[in-house]
N, C-alpha and C positions, 0 to 999 in steps of 0.2 A: 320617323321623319323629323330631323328637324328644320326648325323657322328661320329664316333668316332675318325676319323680325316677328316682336310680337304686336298685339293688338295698343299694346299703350305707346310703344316707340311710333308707329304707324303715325298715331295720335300726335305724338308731339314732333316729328320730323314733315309730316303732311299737316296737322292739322284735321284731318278728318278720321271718323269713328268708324271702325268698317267692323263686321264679324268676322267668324274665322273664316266661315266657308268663302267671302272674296278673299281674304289674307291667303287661304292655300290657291286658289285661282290664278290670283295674281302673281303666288311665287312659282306657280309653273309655268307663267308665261316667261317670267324671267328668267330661270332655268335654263326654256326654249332659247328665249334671244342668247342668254350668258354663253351657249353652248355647251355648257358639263350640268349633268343634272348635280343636284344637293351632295349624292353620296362621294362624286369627285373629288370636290375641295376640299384641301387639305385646312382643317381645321388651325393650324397654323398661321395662314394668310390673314393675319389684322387688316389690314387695308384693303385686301379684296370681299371681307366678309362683309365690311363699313361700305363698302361702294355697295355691294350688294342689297344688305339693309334699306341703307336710300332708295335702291332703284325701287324695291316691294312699296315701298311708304308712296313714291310717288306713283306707283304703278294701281296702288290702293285709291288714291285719291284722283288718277285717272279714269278709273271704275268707279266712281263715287253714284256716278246718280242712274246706272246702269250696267251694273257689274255683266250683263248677257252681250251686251254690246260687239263687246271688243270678239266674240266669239263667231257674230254675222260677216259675211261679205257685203264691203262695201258696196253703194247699188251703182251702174254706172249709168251715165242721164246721158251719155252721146259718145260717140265716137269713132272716128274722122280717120279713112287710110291715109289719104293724099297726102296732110304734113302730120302725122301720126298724133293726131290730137285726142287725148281720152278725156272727156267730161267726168269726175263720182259725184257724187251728192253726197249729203249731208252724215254721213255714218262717219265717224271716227276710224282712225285706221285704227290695230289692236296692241301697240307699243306708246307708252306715253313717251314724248318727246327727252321729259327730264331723266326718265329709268331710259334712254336710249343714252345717253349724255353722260350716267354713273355707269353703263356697261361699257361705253369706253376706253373708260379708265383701268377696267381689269387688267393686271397682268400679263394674261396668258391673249387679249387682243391687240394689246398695246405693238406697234411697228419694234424692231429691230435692226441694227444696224450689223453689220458682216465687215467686220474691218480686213479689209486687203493691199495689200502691198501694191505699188507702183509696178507698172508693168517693165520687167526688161527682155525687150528686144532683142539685143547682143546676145543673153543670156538662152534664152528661147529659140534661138538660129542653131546658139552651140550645143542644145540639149539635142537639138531634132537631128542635128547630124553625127549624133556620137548614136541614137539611136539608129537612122539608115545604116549607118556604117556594123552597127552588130547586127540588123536583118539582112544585111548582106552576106556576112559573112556568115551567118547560120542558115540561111538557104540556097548562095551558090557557092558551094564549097563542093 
């Protein structure tokens, strides 16, 4: 398996020291959220590998003072049918905001655009009647 970071990059892109065993913790959450595990990416992607990097560093320093945390459900203190109101308390949800923000950025999440032609109409009347026009003649002949 490899890292998407190691322990000293972690160090200097977060600022915090974590061991391995949250460094592999943390890079399966990210995995999780990324949606391709490790062996997907194509090692090729510079910039998706660097977005990634990031997210583990911040996802490490997320888990910083409570690596088990992010692994609880959050507890819920109330919650309301009438205007769908949920109260949680104090637990972390298990995705650090900023490794939510470099998974973004990925490639394969990032939006697409489908460029399409302007509709024609005229064209579209004369397609559908040359088609009637051969269903016609191949089923009432």
């Amino acid at each position: 398996m490899t890292l998407f970071a190691t322990i000293e990059e972690v160090m200097s892109i977060a600022g915090v020291s974590v061991d391995n065993a949250t460094l592999l913790k943390a890079q399966g959450i990210i995995e999780t959220a990324a949606g391709k595990p490790e062996e997907e990416i194509p090692l090729t992607a510079a910039t998706d590998l660097l977005w990634l990097k990031k997210a583990v560093a911040y996802q490490c320093a997320y888990m910083e003072n409570d690596p088990m945390s992010v692994f609880e459900q959050p507890n819920l203190e109330s919650a309301t049918q009438g205007d769908n109101k949920m109260v949680f308390g104090d637990k972390d949800v298990w995705l650090a905001p900023l490794a939510e923000k470099a998974l973004s950025r990925l490639s394969w999440n990032r939006s697409r655009t489908i460029a399409t032609a302007p509709f024609n109409y005229r064209g579209e009347i004369a397609r559908q009647r040359r088609e009637v026009r051969w269903l016609r003649r191949r089923w009432y002949v």
